[in-house]
Every structure is written in C-alpha cells, then in structure tokens.
C-alpha positions in Angstrom: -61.1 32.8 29.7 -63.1 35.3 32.3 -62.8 38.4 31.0 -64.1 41.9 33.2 -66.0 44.0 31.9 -67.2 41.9 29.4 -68.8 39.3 31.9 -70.5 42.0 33.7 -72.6 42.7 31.4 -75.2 40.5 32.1 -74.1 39.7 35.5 -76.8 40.1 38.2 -76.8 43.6 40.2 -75.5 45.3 37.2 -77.0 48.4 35.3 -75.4 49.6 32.3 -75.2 53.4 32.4 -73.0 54.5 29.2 -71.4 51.8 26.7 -69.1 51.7 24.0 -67.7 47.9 23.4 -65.3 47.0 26.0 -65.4 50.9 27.3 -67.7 51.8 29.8 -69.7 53.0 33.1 -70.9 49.9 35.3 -73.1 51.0 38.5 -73.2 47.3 40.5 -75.6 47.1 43.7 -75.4 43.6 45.7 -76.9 42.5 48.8 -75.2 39.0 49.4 -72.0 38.7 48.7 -70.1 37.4 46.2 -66.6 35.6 47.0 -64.2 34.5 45.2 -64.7 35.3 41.2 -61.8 35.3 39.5 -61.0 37.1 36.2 -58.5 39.0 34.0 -59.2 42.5 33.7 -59.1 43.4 30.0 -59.1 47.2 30.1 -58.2 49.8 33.4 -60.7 50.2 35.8 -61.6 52.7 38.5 -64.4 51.2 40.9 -65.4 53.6 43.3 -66.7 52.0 45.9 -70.1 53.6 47.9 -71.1 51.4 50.2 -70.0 47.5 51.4 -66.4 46.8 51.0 -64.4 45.4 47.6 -61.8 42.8 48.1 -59.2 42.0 45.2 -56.3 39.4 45.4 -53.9 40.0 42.2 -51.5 37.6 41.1 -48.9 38.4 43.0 -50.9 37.9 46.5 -51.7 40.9 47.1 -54.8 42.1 48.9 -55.9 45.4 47.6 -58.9 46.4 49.7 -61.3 49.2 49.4 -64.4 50.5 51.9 -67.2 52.5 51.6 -66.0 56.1 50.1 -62.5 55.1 48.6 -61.5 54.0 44.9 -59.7 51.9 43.6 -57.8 52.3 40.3 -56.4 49.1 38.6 -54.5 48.6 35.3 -55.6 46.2 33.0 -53.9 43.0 32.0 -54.2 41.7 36.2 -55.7 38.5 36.9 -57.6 38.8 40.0 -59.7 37.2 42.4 -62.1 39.6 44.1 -64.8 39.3 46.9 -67.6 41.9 47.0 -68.9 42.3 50.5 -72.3 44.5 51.9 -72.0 45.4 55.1 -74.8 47.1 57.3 -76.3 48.0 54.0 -75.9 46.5 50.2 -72.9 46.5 48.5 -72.7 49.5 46.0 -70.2 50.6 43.6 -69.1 52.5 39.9 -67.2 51.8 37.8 -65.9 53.1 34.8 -63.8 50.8 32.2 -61.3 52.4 29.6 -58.7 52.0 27.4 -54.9 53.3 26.1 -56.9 56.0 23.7 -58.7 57.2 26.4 -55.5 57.9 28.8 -54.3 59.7 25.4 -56.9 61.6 25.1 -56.5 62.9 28.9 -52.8 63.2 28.6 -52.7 65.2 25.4 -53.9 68.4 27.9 -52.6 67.3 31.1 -49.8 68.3 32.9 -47.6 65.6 33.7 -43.4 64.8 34.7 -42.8 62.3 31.9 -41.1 59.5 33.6 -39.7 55.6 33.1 -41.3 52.6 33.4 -39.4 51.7 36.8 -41.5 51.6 39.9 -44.8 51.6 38.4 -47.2 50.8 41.5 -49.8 48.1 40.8 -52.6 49.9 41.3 -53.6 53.2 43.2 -56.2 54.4 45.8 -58.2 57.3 46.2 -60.8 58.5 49.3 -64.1 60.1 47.4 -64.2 63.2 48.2 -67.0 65.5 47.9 -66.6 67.2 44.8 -66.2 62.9 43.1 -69.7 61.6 45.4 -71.5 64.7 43.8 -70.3 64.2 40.3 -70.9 60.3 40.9 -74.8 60.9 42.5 -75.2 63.3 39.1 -74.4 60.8 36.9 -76.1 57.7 38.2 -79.1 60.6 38.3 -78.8 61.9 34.8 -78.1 58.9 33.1 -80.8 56.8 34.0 -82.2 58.7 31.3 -82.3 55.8 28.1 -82.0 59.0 25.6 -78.7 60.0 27.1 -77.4 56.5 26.8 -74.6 57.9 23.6 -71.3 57.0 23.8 -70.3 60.6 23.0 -71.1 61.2 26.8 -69.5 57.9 28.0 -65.7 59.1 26.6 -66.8 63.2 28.2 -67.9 61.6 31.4 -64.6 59.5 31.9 -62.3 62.0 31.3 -64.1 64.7 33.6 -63.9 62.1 35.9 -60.0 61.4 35.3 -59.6 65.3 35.3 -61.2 65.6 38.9 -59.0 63.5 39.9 -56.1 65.0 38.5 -57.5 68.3 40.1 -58.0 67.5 43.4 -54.3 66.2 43.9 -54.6 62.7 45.0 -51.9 61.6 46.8 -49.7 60.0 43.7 -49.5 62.1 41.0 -52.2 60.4 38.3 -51.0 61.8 34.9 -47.2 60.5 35.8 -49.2 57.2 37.0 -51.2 57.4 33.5 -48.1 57.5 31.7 -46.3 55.3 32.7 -49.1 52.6 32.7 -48.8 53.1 28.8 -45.3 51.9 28.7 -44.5 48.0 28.5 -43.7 46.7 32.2 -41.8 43.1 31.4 -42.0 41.0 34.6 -39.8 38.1 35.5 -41.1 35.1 32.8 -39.7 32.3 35.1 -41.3 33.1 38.5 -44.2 34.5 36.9 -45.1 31.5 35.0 -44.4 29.2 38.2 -47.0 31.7 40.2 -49.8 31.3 37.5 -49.3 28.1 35.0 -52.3 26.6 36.5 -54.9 29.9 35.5 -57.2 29.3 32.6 -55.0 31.6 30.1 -54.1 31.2 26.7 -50.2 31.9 25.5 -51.2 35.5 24.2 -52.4 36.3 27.6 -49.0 35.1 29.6 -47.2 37.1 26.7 -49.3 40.3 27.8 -49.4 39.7 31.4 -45.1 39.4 31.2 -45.2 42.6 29.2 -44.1 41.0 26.0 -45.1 40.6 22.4 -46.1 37.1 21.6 -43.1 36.3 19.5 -40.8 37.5 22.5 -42.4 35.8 24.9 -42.3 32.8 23.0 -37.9 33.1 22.6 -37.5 34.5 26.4 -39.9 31.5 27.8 -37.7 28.8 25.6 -34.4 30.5 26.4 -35.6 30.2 30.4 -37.5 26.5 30.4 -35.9 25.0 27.3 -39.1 24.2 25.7 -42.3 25.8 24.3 -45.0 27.3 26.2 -47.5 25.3 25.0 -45.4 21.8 26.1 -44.2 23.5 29.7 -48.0 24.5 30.6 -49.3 21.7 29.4 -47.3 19.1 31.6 -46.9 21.4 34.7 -51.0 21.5 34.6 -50.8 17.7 33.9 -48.3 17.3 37.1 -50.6 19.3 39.2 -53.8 17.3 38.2 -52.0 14.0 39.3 -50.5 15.9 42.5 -54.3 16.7 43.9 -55.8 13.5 42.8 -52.7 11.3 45.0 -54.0 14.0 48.0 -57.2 14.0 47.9 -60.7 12.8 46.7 -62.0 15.3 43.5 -64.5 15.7 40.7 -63.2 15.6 37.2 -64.5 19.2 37.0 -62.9 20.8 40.0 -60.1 19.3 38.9 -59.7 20.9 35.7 -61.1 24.1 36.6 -58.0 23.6 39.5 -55.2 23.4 37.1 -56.2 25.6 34.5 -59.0 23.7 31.9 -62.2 25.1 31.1 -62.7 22.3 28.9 -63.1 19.4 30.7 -63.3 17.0 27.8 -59.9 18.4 26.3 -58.6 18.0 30.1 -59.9 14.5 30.4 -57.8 13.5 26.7 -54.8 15.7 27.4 -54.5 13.3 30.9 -55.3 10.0 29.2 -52.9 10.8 26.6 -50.2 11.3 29.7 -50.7 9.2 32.3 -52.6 6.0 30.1 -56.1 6.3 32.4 -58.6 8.9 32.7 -58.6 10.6 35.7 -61.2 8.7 37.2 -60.1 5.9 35.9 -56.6 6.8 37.9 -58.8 7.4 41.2 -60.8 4.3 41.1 -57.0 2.0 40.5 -55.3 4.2 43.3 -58.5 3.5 45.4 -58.3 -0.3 44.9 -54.4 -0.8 45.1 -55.3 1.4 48.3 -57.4 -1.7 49.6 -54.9 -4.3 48.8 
C-alpha cells in the first residue's frame, strides 16, 4: 500500500524541514512533472501551493485543483491520484502533515460552533494571503537551520499556522471544519466498494475509508454482499483481470497493478487457482483459439 507522507520521504524534490514520525513539514520543488501517482493519504494535509499548479483526483472523481498562491486542505483517509505540474517556473509547494492530537490541541483554545457530522465537505481551499507567504518564506528560511530541526517546533509551527488561518477568516469556518473531521463519516459500503475494489488496499483500509471499525465493516459488508470481504474482493479483482485480458493485449504486471495486486506472484496463484491457467497462459490459448 502507497502511503503519503511516508513515501515522500525519500522521494526526489523533497526537503525535510521539521519531523516527528508520520507528523511533519515537507517543502517539495519539481521541475518536470509528475502525473499520475496514486496514494492514500494517511494523516491531514495542507499543501500550500507556491508556484506550478497541484492536481488531485479523489475517489469519488473529483478534481480538486490548486495554482500558484492557493492551499489546499485535505483529510486523511482519501485515496488519491494527483499530478504535480510546473509551469513557467518549477513546481513548488509546503506541506505540513498532522494528526487528530494535533487538531485537539488547536481546538482546545479555539473558538468553534460545535456541529454534526452531516455535510462535512471533502476538502477545503484557501488563497495565501500575505500574512501565510510571509510566515511560509520565514519558515523555509529559519529552518534550514539543522539545529532547529526539534520536533518541539514542528507541533508550534503547525498550529501557528492552523491559528492564521483561523484568524484571517477563510471563507469556511476552519475550527467547525476541524471538528467535524474528528467525527466518524460512514459512507455508503455498497457503491463505495463497487468505486474502489480494484485499489491496492487491505480490509482495514476499506473499513476506515467507509468510516467503520473493522468488525462493523466486516457485518455491514456481509449483510450488503452476502459474503466476506476478503471472498467479494478477491473474485471482483479476479473478474476484472479476466475482463482486460479478453480486451486487450497486457503484461502480467500491469495487470495486477490494474486490479489491485502489488504482488504479482500472489496475483499470478490467486488467478490460476480460478480460472485453471496463468494469465499468460490464458492469453497465449485465447490467442491460438483466436487463429483457429
């Protein structure tokens, strides 16, 4: 499984300003773009966005997309597929990862309307005004430093940053928005899992992604399909597999990247074991009964 931020750490174009596990401050400068590179976001993440533009397509098809001076702010647990694009000049951005503690933290002094969990919006957008480019040129500038690199700072920074924010009255209120992101949001388990079988998750993550605890996921998912989710994903990936290969001409490994396997060896077995041939073995037989 692809998971952001932890990939980024040792992706290219990316500088590690402040750290603490999974929480942390990203700067990423690019100039050729990068398309298509998918993952599941495992902790929120503000990317402000300073030069070049940042395209994100979540899992429900939408295209989120943000230019040169605007932020984006999106909740973690969404599987996305984003493109980063320079345009007259190199792709720049921030970006600051944090967790449920952190929001805590912020909301323990900030004011905000406690509300429900109904009409939670997927994500929200900010322009960077002056008073954010200034505290984001200081921070890129004072923590290049590698003695100021403590993680005391990293937790400070975010929430002064969250607190600007808050200050400058964006257009949605960002406490309420903070809130509710901390409640459970259950989404629909049937059209959900008929959207996204084919993604390279794991059980846990569809129980997370639907807003569930494991075990509920597990009794919803059987009370809507009838079966496990193990057995369901298994075959519907299966049924996919054999679906592309009757279309069209495919390596084993774009094939099982295609329907959800990152290990190709386990895909090749799980398909054997279904369909009695390997799936180039299943090519090469359609091929020839093709020619006859």
């Amino acid at each position: 499984m692809i998971l952001i931020p932890q990939r980024l750490f040792k992706s290219e174009g990316v500088q590690i300003i402040l750290k603490d596990g999974n929480v942390c401050i990203l700067s990423k400068a690019l100039n050729r773009p990068v398309l298509r590179r998918e993952g599941y976001i495992s902790n929120h993440v503000i990317s402000m966005v300073l030069s070049g533009e940042q395209h994100i397509r979540n899992y429900d098809g939408q295209l989120l997309v943000a230019k040169a001076g605007e932020m984006l702010f999106i909740p973690r647990g969404m599987y996305v597929i984003s493109d980063l694009l320079p345009q007259k000049e190199m792709f720049k951005s921030l970006l600051f990862y944090f967790d449920d503690l952190l929001i805590q933290d912020f909301l323990s002094v900030a004011k905000s309307t406690k509300t429900t969990k109904e009409n939670i919006p997927n994500y929200l957008k900010f322009k960077i005004e002056t008073t954010l480019q200034s505290f984001a040129d200081s921070l890129i500038t004072i923590y290049s430093n590698p003695h100021l690199k403590d993680k005391h700072f990293l937790h400070l920074k975010i929430l002064e940053m969250l607190h600007l924010l808050d200050a400058l009255g964006v257009e949605q209120e960002l406490a309420s928005f903070l809130f509710r992101l901390t409640l459970p949001k259950k989404r629909h388990i049937k059209s959900f899992m008929e959207a996204n079988f084919s993604k390279p998750l794991k059980v846990a993550d569809y129980a997370y992604l639907t807003g569930r605890s494991l075990s509920t996921f597990r009794r919803d998912f059987k009370a809507s399909f009838g079966c496990t989710p193990q057995k369901w994903i298994k075959n519907k990936r299966l049924d996919k597999a054999l679906s592309i290969l009757n279309e069209r001409e495919v390596s084993v490994t774009e094939l099982g990247v295609a329907t959800g396997y990152e290990n190709i060896s386990y895909f090749i077995k799980e398909f054997k074991g279904r369909f009695g041939l390997s799936p180039k073995q299943y090519s090469l037989s359609k091929n020839k009964d093709f020619l006859l």
